[in-house]
N, CA and C atoms of all chains as a GROMACS GRO file, in nm:
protein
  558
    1UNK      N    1  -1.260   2.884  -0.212
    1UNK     CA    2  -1.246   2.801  -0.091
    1UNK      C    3  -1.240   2.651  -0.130
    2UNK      N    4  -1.363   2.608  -0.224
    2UNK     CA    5  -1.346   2.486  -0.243
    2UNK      C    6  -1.231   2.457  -0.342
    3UNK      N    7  -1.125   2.502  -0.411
    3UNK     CA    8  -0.989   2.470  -0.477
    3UNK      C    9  -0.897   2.501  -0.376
    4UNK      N   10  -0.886   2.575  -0.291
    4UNK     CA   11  -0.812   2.565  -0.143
    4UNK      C   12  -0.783   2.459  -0.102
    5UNK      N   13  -0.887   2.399  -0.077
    5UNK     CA   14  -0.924   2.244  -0.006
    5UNK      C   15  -0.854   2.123  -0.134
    6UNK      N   16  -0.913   2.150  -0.210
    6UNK     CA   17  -0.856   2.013  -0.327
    6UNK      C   18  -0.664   2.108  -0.333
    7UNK      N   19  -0.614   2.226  -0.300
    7UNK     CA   20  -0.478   2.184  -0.340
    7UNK      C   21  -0.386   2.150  -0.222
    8UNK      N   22  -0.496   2.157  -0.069
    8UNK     CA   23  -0.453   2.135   0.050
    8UNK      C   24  -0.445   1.976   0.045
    9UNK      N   25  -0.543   1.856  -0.033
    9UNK     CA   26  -0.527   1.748  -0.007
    9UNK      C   27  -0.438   1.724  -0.092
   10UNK      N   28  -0.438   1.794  -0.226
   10UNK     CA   29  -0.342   1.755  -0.312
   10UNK      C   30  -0.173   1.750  -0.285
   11UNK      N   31  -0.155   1.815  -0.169
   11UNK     CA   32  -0.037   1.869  -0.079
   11UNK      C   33   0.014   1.775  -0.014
   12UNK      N   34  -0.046   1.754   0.060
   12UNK     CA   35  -0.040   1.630   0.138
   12UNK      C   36  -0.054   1.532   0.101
   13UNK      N   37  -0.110   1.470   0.012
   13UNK     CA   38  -0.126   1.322  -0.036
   13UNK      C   39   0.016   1.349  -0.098
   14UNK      N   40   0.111   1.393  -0.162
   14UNK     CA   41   0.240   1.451  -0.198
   14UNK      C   42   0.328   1.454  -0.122
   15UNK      N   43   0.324   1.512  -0.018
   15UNK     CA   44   0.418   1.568   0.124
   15UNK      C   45   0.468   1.369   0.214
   16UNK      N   46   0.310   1.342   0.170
   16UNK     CA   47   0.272   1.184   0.277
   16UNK      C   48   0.372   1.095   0.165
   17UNK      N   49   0.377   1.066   0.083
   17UNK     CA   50   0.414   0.992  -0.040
   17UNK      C   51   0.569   1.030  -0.043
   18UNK      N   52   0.597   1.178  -0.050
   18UNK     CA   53   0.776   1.220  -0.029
   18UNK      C   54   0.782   1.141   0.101
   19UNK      N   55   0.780   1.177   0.208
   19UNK     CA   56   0.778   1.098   0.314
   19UNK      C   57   0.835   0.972   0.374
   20UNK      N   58   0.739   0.903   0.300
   20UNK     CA   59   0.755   0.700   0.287
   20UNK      C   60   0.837   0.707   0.190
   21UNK      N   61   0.856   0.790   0.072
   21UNK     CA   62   0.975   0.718   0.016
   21UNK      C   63   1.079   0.748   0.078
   22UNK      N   64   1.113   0.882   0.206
   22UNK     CA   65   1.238   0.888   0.237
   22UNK      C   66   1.234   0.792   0.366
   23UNK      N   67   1.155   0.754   0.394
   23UNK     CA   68   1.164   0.674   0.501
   23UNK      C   69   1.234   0.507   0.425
   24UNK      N   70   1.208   0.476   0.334
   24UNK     CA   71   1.259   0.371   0.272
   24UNK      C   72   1.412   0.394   0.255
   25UNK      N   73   1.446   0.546   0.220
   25UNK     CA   74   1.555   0.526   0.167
   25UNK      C   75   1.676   0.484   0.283
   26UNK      N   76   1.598   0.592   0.369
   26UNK     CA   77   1.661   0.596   0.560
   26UNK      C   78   1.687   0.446   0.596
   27UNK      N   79   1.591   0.364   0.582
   27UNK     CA   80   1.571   0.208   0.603
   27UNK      C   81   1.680   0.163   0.565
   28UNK      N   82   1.698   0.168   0.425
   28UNK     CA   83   1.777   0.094   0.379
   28UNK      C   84   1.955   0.111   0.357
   29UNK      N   85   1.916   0.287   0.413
   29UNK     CA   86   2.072   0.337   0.440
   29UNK      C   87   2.152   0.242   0.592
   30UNK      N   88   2.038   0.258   0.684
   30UNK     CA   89   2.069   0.192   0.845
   30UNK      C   90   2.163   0.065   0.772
   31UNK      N   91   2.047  -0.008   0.701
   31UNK     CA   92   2.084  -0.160   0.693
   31UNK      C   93   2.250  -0.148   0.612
   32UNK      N   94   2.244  -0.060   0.497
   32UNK     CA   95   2.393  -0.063   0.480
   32UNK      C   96   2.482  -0.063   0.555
   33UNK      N   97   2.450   0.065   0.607
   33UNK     CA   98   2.556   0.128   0.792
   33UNK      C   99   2.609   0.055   0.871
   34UNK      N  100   2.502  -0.069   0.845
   34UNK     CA  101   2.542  -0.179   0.992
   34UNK      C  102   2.578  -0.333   0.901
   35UNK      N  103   2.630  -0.305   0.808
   35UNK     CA  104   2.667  -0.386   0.692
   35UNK      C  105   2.589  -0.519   0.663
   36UNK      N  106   2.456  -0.505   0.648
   36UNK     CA  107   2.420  -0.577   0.553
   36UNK      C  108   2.430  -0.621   0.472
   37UNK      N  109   2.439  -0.750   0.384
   37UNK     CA  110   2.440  -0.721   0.295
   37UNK      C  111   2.385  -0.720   0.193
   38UNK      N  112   2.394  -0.695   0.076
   38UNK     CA  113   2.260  -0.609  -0.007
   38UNK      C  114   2.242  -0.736  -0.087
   39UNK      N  115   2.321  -0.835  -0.078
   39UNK     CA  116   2.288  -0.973  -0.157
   39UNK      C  117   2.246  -1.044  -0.063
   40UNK      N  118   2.171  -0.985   0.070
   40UNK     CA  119   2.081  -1.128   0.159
   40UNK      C  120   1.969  -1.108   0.103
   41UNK      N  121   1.875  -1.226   0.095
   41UNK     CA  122   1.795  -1.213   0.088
   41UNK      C  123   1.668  -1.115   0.153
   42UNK      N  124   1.701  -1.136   0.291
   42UNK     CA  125   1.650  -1.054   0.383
   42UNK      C  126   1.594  -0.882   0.340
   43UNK      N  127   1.773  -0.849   0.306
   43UNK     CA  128   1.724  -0.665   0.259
   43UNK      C  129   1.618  -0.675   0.124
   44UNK      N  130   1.679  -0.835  -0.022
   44UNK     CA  131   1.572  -0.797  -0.038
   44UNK      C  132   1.446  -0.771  -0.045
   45UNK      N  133   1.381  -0.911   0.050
   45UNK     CA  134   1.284  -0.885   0.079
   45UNK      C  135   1.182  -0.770   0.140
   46UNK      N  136   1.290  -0.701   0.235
   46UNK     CA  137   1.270  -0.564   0.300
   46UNK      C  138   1.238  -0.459   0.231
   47UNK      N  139   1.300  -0.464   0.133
   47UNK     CA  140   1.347  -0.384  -0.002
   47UNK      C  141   1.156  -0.369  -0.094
   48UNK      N  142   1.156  -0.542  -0.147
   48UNK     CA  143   1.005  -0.529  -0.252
   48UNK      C  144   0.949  -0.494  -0.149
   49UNK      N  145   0.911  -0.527  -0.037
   49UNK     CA  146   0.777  -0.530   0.066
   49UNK      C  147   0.769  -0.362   0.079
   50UNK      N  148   0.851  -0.320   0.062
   50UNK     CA  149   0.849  -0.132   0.137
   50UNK      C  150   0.825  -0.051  -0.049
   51UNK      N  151   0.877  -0.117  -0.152
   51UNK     CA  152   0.836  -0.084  -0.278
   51UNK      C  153   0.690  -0.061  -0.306
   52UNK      N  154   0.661  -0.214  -0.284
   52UNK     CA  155   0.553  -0.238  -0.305
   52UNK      C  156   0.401  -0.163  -0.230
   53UNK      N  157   0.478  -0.111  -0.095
   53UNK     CA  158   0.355  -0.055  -0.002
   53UNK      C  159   0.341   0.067  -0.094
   54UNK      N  160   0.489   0.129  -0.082
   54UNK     CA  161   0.455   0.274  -0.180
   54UNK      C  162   0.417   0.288  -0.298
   55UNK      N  163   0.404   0.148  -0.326
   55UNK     CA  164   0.331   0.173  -0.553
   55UNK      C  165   0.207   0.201  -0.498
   56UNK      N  166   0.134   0.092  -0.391
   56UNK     CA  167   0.005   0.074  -0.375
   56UNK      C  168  -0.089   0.242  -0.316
   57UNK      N  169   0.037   0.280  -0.255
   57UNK     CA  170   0.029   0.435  -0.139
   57UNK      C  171  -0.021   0.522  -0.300
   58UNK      N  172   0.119   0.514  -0.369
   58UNK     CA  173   0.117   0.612  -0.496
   58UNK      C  174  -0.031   0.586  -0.576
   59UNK      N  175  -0.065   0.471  -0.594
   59UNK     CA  176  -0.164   0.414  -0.687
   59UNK      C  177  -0.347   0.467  -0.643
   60UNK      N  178  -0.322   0.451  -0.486
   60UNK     CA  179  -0.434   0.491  -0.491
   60UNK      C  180  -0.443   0.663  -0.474
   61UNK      N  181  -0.352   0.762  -0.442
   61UNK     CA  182  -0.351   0.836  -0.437
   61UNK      C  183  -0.399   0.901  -0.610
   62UNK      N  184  -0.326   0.793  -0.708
   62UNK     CA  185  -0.364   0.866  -0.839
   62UNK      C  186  -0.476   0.823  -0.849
   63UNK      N  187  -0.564   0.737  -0.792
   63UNK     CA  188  -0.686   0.654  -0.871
   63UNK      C  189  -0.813   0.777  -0.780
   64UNK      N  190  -0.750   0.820  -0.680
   64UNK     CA  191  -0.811   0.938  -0.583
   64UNK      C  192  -0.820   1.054  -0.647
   65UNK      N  193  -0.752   1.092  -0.768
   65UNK     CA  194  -0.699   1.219  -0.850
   65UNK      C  195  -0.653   1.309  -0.774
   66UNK      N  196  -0.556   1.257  -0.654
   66UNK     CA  197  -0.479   1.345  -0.535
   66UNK      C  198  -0.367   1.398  -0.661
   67UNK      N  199  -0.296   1.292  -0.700
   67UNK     CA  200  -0.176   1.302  -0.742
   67UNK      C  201  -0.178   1.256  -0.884
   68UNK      N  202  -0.112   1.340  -0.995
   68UNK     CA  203  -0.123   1.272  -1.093
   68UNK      C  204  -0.006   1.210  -1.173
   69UNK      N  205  -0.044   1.069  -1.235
   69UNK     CA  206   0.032   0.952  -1.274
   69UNK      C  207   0.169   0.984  -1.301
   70UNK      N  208   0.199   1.098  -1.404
   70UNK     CA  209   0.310   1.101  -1.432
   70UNK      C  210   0.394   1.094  -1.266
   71UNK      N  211   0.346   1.219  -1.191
   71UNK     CA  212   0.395   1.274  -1.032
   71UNK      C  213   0.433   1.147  -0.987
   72UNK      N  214   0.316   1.064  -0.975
   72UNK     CA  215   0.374   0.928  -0.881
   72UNK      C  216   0.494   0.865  -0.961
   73UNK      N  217   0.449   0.829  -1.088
   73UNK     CA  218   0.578   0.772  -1.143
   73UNK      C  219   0.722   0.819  -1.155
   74UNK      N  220   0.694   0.970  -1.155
   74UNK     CA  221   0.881   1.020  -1.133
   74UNK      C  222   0.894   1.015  -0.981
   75UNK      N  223   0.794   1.021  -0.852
   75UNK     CA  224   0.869   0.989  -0.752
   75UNK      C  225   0.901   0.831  -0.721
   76UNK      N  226   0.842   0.738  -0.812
   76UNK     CA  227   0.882   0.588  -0.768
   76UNK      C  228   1.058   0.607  -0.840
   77UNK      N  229   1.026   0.678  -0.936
   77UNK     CA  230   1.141   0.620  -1.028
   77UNK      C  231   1.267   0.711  -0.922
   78UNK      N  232   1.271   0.838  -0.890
   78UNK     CA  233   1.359   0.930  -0.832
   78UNK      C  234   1.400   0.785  -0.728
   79UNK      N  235   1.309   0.794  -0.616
   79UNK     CA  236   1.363   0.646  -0.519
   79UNK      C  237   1.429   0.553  -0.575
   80UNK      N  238   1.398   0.502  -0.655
   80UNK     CA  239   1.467   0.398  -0.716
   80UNK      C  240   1.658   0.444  -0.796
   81UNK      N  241   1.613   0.544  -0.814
   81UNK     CA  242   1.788   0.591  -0.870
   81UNK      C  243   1.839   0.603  -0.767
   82UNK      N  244   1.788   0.685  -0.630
   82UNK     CA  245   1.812   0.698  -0.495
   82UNK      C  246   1.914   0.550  -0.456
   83UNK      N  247   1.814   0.459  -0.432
   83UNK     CA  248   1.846   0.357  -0.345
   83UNK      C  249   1.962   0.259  -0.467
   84UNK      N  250   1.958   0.314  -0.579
   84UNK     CA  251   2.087   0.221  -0.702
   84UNK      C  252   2.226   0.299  -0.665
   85UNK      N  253   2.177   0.438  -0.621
   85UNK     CA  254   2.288   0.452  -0.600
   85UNK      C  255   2.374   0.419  -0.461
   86UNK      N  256   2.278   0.428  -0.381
   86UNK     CA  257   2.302   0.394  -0.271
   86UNK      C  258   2.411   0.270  -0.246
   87UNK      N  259   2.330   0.113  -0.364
   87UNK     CA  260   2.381  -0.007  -0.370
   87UNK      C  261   2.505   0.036  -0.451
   88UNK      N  262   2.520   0.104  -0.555
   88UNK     CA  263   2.602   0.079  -0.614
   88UNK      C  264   2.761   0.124  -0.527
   89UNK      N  265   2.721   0.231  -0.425
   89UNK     CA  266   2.829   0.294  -0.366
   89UNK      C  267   2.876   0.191  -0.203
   90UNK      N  268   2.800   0.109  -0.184
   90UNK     CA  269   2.815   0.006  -0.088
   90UNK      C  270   2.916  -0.084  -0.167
   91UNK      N  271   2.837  -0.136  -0.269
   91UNK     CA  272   2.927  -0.284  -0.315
   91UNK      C  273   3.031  -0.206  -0.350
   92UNK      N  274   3.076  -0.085  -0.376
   92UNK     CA  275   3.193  -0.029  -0.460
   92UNK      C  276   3.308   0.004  -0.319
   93UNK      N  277   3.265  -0.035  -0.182
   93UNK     CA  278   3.341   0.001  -0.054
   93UNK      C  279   3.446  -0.089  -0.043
   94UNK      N  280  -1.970   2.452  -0.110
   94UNK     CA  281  -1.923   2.373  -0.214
   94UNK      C  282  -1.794   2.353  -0.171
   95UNK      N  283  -1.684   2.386  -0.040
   95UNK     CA  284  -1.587   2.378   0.014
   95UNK      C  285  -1.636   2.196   0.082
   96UNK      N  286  -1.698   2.204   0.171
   96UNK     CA  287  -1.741   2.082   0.213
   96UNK      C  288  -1.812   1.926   0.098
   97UNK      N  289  -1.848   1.999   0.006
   97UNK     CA  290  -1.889   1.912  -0.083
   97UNK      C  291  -1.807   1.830  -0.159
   98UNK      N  292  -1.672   1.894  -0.157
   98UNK     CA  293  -1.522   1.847  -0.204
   98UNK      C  294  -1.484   1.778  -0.085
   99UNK      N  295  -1.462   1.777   0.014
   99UNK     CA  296  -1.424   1.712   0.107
   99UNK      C  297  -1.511   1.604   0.143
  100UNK      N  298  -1.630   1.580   0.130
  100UNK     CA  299  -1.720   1.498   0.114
  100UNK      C  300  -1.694   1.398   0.008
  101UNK      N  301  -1.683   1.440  -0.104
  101UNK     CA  302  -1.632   1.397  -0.246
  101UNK      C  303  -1.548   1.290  -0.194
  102UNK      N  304  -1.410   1.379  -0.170
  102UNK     CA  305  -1.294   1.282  -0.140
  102UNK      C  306  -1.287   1.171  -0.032
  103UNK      N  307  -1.378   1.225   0.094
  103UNK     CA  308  -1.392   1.077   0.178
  103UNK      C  309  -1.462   1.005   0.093
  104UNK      N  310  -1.588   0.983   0.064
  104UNK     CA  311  -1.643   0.902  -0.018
  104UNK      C  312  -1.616   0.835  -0.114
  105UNK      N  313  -1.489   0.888  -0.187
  105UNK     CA  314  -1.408   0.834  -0.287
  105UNK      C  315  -1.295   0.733  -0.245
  106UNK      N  316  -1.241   0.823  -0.110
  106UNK     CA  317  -1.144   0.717  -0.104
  106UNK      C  318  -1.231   0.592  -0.032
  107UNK      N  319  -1.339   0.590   0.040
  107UNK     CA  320  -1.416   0.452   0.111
  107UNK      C  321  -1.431   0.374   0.027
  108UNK      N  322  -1.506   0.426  -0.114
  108UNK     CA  323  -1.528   0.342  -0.237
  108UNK      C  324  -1.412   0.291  -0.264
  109UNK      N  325  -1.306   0.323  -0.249
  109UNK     CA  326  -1.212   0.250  -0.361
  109UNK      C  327  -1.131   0.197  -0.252
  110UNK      N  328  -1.150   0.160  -0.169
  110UNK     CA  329  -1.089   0.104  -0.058
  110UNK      C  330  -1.161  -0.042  -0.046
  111UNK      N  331  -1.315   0.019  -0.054
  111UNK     CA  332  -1.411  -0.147  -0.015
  111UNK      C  333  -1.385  -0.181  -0.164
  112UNK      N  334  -1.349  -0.137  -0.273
  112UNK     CA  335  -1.401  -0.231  -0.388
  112UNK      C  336  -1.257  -0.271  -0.395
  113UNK      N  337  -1.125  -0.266  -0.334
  113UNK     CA  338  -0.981  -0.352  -0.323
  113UNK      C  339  -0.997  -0.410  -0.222
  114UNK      N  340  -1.071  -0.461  -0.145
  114UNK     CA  341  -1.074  -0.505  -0.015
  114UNK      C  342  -1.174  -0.652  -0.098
  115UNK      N  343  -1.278  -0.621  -0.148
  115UNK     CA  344  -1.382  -0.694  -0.239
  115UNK      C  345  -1.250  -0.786  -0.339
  116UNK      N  346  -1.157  -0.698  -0.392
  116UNK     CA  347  -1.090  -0.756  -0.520
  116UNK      C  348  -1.016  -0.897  -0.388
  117UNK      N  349  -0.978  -0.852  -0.298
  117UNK     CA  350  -0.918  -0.951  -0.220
  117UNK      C  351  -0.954  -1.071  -0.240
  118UNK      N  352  -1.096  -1.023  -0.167
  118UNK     CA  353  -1.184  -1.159  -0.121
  118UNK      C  354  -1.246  -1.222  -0.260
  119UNK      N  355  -1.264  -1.138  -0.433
  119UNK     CA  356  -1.272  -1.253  -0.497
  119UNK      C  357  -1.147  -1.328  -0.574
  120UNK      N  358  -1.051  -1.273  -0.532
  120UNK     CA  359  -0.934  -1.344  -0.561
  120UNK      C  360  -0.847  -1.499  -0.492
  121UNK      N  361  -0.883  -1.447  -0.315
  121UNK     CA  362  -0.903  -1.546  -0.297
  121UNK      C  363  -1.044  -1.646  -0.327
  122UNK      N  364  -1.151  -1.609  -0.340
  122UNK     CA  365  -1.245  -1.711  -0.377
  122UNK      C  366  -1.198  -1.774  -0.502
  123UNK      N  367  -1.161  -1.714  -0.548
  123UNK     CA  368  -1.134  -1.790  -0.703
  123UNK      C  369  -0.995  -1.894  -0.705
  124UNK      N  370  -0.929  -1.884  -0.563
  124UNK     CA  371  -0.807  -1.944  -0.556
  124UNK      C  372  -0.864  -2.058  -0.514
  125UNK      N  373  -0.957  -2.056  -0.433
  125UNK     CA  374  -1.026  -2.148  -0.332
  125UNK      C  375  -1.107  -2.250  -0.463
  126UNK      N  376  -1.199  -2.220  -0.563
  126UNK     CA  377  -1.299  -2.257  -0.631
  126UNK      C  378  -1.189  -2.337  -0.760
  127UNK      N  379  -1.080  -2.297  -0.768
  127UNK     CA  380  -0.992  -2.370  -0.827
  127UNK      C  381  -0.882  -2.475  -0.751
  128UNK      N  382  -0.903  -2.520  -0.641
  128UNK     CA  383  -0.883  -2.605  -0.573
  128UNK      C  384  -0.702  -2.595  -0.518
  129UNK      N  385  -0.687  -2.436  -0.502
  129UNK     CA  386  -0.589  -2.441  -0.472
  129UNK      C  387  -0.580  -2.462  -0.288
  130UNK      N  388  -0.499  -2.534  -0.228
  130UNK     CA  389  -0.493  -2.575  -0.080
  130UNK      C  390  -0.450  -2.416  -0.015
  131UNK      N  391  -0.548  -2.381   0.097
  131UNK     CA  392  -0.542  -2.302   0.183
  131UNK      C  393  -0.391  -2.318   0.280
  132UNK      N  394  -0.341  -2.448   0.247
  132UNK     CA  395  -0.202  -2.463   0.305
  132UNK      C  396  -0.086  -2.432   0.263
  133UNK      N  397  -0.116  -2.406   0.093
  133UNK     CA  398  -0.007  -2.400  -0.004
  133UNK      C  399   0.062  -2.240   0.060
  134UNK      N  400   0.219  -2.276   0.028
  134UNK     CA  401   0.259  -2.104   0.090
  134UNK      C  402   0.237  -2.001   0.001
  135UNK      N  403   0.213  -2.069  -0.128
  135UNK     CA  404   0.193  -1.944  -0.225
  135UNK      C  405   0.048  -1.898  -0.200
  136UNK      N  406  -0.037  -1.945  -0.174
  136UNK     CA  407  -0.150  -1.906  -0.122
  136UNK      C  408  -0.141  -1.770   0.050
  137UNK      N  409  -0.085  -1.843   0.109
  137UNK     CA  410  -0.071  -1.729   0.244
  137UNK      C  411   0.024  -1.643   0.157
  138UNK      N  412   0.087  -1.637   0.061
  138UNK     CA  413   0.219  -1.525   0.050
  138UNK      C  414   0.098  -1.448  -0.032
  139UNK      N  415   0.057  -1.506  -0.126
  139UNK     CA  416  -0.056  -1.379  -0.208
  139UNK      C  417  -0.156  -1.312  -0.093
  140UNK      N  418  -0.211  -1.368  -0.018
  140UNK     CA  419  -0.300  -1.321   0.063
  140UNK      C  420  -0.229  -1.221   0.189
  141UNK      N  421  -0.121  -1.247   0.256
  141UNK     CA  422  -0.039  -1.129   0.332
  141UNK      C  423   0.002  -1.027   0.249
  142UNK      N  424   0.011  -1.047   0.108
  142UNK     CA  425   0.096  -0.970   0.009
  142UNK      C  426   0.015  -0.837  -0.021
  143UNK      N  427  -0.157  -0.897  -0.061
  143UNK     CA  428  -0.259  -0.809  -0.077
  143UNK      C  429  -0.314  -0.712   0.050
  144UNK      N  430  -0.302  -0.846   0.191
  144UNK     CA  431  -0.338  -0.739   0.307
  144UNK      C  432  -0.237  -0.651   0.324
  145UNK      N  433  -0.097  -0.655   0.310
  145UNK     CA  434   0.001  -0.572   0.368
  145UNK      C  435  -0.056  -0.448   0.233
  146UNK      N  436  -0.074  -0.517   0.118
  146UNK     CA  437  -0.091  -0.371   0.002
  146UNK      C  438  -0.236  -0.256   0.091
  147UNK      N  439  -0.370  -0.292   0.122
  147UNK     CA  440  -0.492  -0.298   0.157
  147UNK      C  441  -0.414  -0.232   0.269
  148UNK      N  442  -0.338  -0.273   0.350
  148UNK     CA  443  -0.340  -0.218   0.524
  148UNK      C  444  -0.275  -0.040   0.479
  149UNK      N  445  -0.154  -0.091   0.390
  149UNK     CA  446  -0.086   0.099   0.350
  149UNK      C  447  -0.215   0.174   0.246
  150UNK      N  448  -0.294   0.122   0.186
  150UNK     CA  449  -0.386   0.222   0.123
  150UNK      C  450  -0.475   0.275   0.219
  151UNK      N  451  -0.526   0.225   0.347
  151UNK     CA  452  -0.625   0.254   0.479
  151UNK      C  453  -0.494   0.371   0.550
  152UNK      N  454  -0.384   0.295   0.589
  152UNK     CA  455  -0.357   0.377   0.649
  152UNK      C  456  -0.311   0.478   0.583
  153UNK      N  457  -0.287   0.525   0.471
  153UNK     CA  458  -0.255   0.642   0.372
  153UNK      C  459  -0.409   0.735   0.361
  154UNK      N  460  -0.512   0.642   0.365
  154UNK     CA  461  -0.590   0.766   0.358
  154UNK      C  462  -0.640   0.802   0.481
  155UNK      N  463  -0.617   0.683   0.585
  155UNK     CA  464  -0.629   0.769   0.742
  155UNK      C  465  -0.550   0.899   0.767
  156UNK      N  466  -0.393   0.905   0.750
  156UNK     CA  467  -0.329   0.980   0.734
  156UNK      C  468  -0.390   1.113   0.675
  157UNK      N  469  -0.433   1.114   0.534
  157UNK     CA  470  -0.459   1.225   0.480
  157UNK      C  471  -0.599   1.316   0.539
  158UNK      N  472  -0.646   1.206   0.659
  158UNK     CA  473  -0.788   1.260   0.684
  158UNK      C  474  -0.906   1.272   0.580
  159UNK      N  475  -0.872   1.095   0.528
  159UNK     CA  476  -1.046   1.108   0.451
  159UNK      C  477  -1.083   1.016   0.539
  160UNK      N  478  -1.039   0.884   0.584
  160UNK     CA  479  -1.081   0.832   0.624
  160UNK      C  480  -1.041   0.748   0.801
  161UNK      N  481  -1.136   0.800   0.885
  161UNK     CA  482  -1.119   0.800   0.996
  161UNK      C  483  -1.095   0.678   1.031
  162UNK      N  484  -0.976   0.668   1.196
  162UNK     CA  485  -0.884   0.520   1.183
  162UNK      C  486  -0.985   0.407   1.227
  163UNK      N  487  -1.082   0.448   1.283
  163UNK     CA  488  -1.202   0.329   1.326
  163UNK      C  489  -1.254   0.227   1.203
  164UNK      N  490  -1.299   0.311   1.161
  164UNK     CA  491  -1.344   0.312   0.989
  164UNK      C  492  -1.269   0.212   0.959
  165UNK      N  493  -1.117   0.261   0.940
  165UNK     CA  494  -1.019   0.206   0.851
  165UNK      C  495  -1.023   0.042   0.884
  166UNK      N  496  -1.000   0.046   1.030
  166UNK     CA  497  -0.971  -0.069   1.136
  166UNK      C  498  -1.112  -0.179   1.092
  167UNK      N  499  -1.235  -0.105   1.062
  167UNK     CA  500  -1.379  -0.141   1.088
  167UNK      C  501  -1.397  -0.239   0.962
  168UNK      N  502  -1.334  -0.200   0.803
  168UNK     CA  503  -1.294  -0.278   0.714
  168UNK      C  504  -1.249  -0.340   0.644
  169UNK      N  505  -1.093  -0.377   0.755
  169UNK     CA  506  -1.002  -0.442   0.762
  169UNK      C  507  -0.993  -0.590   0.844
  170UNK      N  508  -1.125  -0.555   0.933
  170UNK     CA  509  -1.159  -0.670   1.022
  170UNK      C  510  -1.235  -0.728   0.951
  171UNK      N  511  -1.381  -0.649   0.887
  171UNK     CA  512  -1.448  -0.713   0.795
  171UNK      C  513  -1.411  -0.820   0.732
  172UNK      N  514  -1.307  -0.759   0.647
  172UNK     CA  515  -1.239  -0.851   0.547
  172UNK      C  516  -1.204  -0.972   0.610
  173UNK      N  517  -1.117  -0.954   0.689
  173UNK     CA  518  -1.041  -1.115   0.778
  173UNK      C  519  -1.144  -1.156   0.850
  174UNK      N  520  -1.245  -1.109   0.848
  174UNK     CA  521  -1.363  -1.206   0.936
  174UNK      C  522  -1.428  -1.328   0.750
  175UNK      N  523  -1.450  -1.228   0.726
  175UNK     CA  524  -1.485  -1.269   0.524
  175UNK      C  525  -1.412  -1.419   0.501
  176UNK      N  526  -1.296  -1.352   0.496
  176UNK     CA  527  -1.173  -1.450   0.486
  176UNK      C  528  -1.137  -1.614   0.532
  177UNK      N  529  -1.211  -1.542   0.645
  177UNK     CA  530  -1.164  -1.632   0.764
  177UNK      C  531  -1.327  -1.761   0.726
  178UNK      N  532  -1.422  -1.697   0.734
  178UNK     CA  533  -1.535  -1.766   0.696
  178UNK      C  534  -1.522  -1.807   0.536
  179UNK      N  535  -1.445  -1.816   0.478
  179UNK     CA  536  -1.402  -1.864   0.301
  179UNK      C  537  -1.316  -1.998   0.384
  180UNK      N  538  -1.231  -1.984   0.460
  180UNK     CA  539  -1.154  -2.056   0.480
  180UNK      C  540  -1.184  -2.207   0.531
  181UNK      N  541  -1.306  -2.175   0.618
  181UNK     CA  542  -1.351  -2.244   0.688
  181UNK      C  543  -1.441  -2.350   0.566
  182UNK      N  544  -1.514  -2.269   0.517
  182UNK     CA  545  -1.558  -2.293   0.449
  182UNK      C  546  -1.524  -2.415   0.307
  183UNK      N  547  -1.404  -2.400   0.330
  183UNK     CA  548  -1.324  -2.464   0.265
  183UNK      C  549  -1.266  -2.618   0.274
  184UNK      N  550  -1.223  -2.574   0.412
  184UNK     CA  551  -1.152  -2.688   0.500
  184UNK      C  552  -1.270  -2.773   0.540
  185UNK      N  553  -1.377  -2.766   0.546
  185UNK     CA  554  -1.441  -2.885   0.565
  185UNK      C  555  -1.577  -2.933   0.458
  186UNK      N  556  -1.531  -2.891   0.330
  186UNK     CA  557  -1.547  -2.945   0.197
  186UNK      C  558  -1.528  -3.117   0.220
   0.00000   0.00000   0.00000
């Protein structure tokens, strides 16, 4: 029962974390959509500020031993190829 | 020993919530004690920078159900009351 419970939070602190990063990616798809552009300052500011919430999301989740380091770091990094490609297929329109 | 894990983990995440909430407030003290101006923008940009980090770690573990949203709300005010009395504190040096 009690490893039930630690792989039920471990689930969710995971599930919550996939989540916000697809919610970033969604974010930043809109702003393409409606042609932003990816050299205002604006997106990038939009851009670190929504990074940055999810290192801090990821960080304490590992410092919690929800999630472990490597896990958070391939989902920062997966987002991040996510949203390069994203830019790279905008500026390439 | 099901509950004792779940116990565990609220308690873990409160701890490590008040002791980044603490890192805040001696970071700004130490900004303050080195005579940096409470007006300077790099001063408000570090200090929104840390609360916006501080506000997604509360609400990430509200989310996961360790830590209840009162709670969350309860040492978030703390802090900007803290803050707010550093500030003051300051300005009429």
């Amino acid at each position: 029962m009690a490893s039930e419970i630690l792989v039920d939070y471990r689930q969710k602190a995971l599930s919550l974390l996939k989540l916000d990063a697809d919610k970033i990616l969604k974010l930043i798809q809109v702003q393409m959509d409606n042609l932003t552009m990816p050299q205002c300052p604006l997106y990038e500011e939009v851009l670190d500020t929504q990074m940055f919430g999810l290192s801090r999301e990821i960080d304490f989740a590992v410092r919690l031993g929800l999630v472990d380091q490597h896990e958070g770091k391939k989902l920062l990094d997966k987002l991040e190829r996510e949203l390069s490609a994203l830019h790279d297929a905008f500026t390439k329109k």
